[in-house]
Each structure stands twice: as C-alpha cells, then as structure tokens.
DOVEXMAR-200612 format. One line per 5 residues: number of its first residue (from 1); their letters; for each residue x, y, z of C-alpha. Coordinates in steps of 0.2 Angstrom, whole numbers, padded with zeros to 4 digits, m for minus. Example, Ala and Ser with C-alpha at 12.3 -4.5 7.8 and 13.67 -1.06 7.14 Angstrom:
BEGIN
1) as) 0062/m0022/0039 | 0068/m0005/0036 .
END
This chain:
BEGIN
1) xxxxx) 0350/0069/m0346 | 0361/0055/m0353 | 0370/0058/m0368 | 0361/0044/m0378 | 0357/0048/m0396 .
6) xxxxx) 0338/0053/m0399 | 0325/0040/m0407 | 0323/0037/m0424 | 0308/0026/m0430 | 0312/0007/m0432 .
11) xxxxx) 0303/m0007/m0444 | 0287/m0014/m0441 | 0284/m0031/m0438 | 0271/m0039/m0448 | 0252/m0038/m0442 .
16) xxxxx) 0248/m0046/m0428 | 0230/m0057/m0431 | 0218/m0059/m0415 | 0208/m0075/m0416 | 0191/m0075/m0423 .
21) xxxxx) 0183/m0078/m0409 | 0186/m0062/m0401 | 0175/m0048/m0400 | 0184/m0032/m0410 | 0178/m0015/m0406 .
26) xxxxx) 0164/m0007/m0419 | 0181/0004/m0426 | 0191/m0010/m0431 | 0193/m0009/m0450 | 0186/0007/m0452 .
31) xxxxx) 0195/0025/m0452 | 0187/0030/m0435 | 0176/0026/m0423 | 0158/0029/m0419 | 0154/0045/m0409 .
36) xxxxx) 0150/0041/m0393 | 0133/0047/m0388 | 0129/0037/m0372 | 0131/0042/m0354 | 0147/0046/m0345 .
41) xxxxx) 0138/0037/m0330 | 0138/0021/m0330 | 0128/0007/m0320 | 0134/m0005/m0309 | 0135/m0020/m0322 .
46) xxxxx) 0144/m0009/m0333 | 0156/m0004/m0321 | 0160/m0022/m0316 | 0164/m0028/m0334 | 0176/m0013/m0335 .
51) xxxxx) 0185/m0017/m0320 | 0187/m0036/m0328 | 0194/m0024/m0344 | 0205/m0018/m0333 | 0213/m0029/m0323 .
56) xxxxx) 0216/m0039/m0339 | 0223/m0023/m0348 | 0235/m0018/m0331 | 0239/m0038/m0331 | 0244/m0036/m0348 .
61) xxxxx) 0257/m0021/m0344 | 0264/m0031/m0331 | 0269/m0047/m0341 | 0275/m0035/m0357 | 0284/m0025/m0341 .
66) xxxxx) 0296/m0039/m0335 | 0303/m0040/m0354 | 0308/m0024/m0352 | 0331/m0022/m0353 | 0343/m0018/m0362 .
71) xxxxx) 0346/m0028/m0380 | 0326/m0032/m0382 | 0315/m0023/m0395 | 0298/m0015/m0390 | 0292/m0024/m0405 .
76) xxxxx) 0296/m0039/m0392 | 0284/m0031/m0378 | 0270/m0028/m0390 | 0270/m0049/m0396 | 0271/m0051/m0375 .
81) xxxxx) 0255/m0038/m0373 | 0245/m0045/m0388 | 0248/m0064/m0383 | 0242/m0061/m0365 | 0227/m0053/m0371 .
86) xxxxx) 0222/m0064/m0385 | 0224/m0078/m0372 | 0213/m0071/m0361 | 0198/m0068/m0373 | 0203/m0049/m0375 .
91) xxxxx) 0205/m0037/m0388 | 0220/m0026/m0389 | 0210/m0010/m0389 | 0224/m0002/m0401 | 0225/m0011/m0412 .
96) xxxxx) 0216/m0004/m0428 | 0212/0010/m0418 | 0211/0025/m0433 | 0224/0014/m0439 | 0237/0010/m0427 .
101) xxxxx) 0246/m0006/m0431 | 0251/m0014/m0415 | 0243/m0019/m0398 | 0250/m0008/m0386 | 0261/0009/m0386 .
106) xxxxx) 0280/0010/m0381 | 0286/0028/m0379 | 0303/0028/m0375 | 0312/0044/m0369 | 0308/0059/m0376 .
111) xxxxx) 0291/0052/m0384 | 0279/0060/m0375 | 0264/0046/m0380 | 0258/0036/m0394 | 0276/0026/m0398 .
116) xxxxx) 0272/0014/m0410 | 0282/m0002/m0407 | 0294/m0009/m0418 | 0314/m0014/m0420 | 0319/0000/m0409 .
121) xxxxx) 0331/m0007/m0397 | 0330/m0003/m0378 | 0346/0003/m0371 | 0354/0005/m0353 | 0349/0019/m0345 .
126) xxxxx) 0333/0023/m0357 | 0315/0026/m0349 | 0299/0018/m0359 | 0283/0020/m0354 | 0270/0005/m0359 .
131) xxxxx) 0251/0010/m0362 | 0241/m0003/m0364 | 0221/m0007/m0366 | 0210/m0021/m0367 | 0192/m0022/m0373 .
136) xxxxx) 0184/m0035/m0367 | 0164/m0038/m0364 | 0160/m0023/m0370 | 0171/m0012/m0361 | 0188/m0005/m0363 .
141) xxxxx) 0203/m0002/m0349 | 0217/0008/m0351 | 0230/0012/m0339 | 0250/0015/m0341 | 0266/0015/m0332 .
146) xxxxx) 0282/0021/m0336 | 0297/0009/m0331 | 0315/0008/m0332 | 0328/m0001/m0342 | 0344/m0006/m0335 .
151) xxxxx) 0353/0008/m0325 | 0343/0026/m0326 | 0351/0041/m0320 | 0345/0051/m0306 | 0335/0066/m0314 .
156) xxxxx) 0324/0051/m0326 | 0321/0042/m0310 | 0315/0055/m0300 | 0304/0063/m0316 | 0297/0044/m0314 .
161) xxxxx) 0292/0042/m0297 | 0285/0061/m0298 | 0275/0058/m0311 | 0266/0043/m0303 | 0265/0053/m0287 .
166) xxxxx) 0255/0067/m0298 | 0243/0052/m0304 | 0242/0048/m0286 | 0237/0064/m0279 | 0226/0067/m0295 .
171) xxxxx) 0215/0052/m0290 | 0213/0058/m0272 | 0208/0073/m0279 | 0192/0065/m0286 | 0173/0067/m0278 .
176) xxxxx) 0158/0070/m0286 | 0152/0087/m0285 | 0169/0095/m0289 | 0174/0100/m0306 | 0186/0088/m0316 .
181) xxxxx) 0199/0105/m0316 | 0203/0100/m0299 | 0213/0086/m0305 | 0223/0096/m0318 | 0225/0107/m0305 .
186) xxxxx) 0232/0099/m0293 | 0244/0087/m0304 | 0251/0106/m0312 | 0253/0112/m0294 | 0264/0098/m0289 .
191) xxxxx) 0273/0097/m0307 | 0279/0114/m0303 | 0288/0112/m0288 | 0301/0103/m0298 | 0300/0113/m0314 .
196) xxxxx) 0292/0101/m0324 | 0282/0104/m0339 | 0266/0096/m0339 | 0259/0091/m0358 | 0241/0102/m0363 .
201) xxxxx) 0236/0096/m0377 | 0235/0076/m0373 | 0225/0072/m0362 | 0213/0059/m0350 | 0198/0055/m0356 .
206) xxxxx) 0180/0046/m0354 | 0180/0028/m0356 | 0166/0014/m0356 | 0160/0005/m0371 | 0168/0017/m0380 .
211) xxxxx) 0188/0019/m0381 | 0188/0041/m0379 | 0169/0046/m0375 | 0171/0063/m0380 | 0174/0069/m0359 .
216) xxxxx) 0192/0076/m0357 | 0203/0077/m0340 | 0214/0092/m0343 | 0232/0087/m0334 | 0235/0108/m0330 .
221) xxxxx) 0223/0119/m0323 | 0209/0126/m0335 | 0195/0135/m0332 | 0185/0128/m0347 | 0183/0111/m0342 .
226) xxxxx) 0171/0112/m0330 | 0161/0095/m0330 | 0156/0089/m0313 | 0158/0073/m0309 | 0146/0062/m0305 .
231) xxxxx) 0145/0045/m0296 | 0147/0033/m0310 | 0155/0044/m0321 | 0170/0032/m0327 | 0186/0041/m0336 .
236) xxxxx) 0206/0041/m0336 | 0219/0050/m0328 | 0236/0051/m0337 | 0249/0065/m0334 | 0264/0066/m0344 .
241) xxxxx) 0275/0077/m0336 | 0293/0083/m0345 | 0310/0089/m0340 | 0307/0103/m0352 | 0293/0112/m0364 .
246) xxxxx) 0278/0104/m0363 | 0276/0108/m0383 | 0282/0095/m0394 | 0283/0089/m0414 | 0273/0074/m0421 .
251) xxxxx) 0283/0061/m0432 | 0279/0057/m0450 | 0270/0043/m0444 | 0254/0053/m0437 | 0256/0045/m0420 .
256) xxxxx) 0272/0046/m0411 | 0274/0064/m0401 | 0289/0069/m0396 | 0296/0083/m0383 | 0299/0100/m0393 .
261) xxxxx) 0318/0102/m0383 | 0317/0082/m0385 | 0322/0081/m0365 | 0312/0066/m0357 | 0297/0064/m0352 .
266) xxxxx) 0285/0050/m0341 | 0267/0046/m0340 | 0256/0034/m0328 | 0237/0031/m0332 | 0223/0022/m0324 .
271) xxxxx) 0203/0022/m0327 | 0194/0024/m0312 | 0177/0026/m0309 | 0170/0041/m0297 | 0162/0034/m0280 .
276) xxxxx) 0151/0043/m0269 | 0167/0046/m0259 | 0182/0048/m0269 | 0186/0037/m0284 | 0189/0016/m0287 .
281) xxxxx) 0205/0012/m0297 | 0197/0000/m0312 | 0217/m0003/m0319 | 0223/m0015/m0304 | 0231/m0030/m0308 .
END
C-alpha cells in the first residue's frame, strides 16, 4: 500500500439542475423508489432502449475518465458525467436517487462504493473507481470501472486489472438454465487465488425500468440465491474485490462504504442481458 493518508469527506458543490425537458425517474423527489413488481425478462424493445441507456451511461464514464489526475477534484468528474448526459437527453440515474446529491459515484481508495463526489482532490498514485448510470427512455444502464491516477504502485494496479478479469469471467459464466450463484462463484474462486476479499454484502442487481428490481447477483458463492436465469433476464455484475476484509464501516453520510482495515479496493460493473448462449454486454461505449 502507499503511505497516502486515508479519505476524509470533502464540500459539496451546489445541486446540479437537469433540464426540464428530460424524463426523471418516478423516485426523483421522493425518499424511495417504487417497488418493482414487473418482469426480470424483458422483450426485445426493452432490451434495445437499455442498451441506448447504456452505451450513453459507459460513454458518459469515459469522458468523466479522461479528467481523471493528480490536482483535479471528483466534484470535477461529476460536472463532466452530468454535462454529457444532460446533452444527450439523459438522466443521471443517481441523482436524487434516495437522496443522493450528485450524478455519478467516485470511490476512491479504500471506499468500497457509493463515494459521493465533492472537493476531494485526486492524488498521484490514488485509485478511483467511476459508477455511472443513465436513464433514458425508460431504462437505466449502469456500468463502472475503476482507473488510475497518476503513477499507481504495483499491488493497486494488479488488484485493478484482476478485478476486471473476475467481471470478465463472471460474464462468461452466464447461460440461461444455470443458477445466478455461478457467477459469485466463479468471481470468489479466482479472487482467492490472490488472497483478495471479495465484498458480500453489496451487490449486482436486476435492472430495466427500474434502477435495483429486487434480483440480486451475489459476488461470493451462496447457496440461497438460486434464481435461474432466463433468456431476457437483464441485471448487473459488479465485484468489488479488496486487498483485505471484505467487512467495512459506512460514513456519517449514509453512503460512502469504506474497507474495515481501510486497505484498497476496486470494482468494474456492466448490465448485460442473458442470451440464449451466454450473455450481451448492454454497457459498451
């Protein structure tokens, strides 16, 4: 680990307004959203219009992405994020979501998910992972990727790449008929050849019209999550893999999860769709 000094919250920027003209999600201004009582398989139309939610959402990651280095605020990569999508007639799914104040999350380091951007400064050698979602005809698409800032040291960078490898081999491990517990499974498997802790209680999730259907993708292999997936069904993957415990603490703010031992930690996320063969990225730029 580098001997940086951990994160403290930063100030918040003042709220950012979407134009009027944009759709919001049905939650936006209230304290939660509406169950989701709908099917977890969706039709072809459906499908289409998330993958248009998607590319926009993983678009979105990539411009907020190339701000990303030492001296600039995560605040700054939220305003990026939030301009992109508001100029391409979408809805930064975060925003107001329970009462999240910004358009996207920046977890940096140690935060496991859920960073709330603000003045925090990025730093040479940090990691920061960018989760970002757009909703947009209906539909939401959510995907995140964990980059680097300036000059990372070996054990962070290799924590990196492995993570995305787990998402990888987690999507391959998709086909209809199997239980979703074959992709925690085989994302803990490979996390433990390198001693990693894999995070339990945070996980993927069903996505379509609604932000988090009520489905969940475990990232570690349980035996109660035994939905079987289905052509159609349409959901996240997101591993969050750490150096240490996969335990953590919550800050006073109610969002921002943090390691326990605070060592670091990574995450990658995309929203795919099952096929009849395997599964169809929907987050691809």
């Amino acid at each position: 680990m580098s001997g940086q000094s951990l994160l403290v919250p930063g100030e918040l920027s003042p709220h950012r307004s979407v134009p009027g003209a944009i759709r919001r999600p049905e939650y936006v201004g209230k304290p939660a959203p509406t169950p989701y009582t709908g099917p977890e398989v969706q039709d072809a139309e459906t499908v289409e219009r998330m993958r248009t939610a998607g590319r926009l959402a993983a678009q979105a990651m990539e411009e907020a992405a190339k701000h990303i280095a030492p001296g600039v605020t995560t605040d700054k990569l939220d305003e990026v994020a939030h301009e992109f999508l508001c100029d391409h007639g979408a809805y930064p799914s975060t925003l107001g979501y329970r009462g999240f104040p910004k358009s996207l999350c920046t977890s940096v380091n140690e935060v496991i998910c859920h960073g709330i951007p603000d003045s925090t400064v990025l730093r040479d050698g940090d990691i920061v992972n960018l989760d970002v979602t757009a909703f947009i005809g209906g539909v939401h698409g959510d995907n995140n990727a964990t980059y680097l800032c300036g000059d990372v040291a070996e054990e962070s960078r290799l924590l990196v790449e492995r993570t995305r490898e787990s998402l990888n081999r987690a999507i391959k491990a998709v086909r209809p008929g199997r239980q979703v517990n074959i992709i925690g499974r085989v994302i803990e498997s490979y996390a433990k050849r390198f001693g990693y802790g894999v995070v339990r209680d945070f996980t993927g999730h069903g996505i379509n019209s609604s932000f988090h259907s009520g489905l969940i993708i475990p990232h570690y292999d349980s035996p109660h999550h035994t939905t079987v997936m289905q052509p159609g069904m349409t959901f996240t993957i997101e591993p969050m893999l750490t150096l240490g415990t996969h335990e953590y603490d919550m800050w006073d703010d109610g969002w921002t999860v943090v390691t326990k031992d605070r060592k670091r930690t990574a995450q990658f996320e995309h929203t795919l769709v099952v096929t009849e063969t395997g599964a169809d990225i929907l987050t691809l730029p």
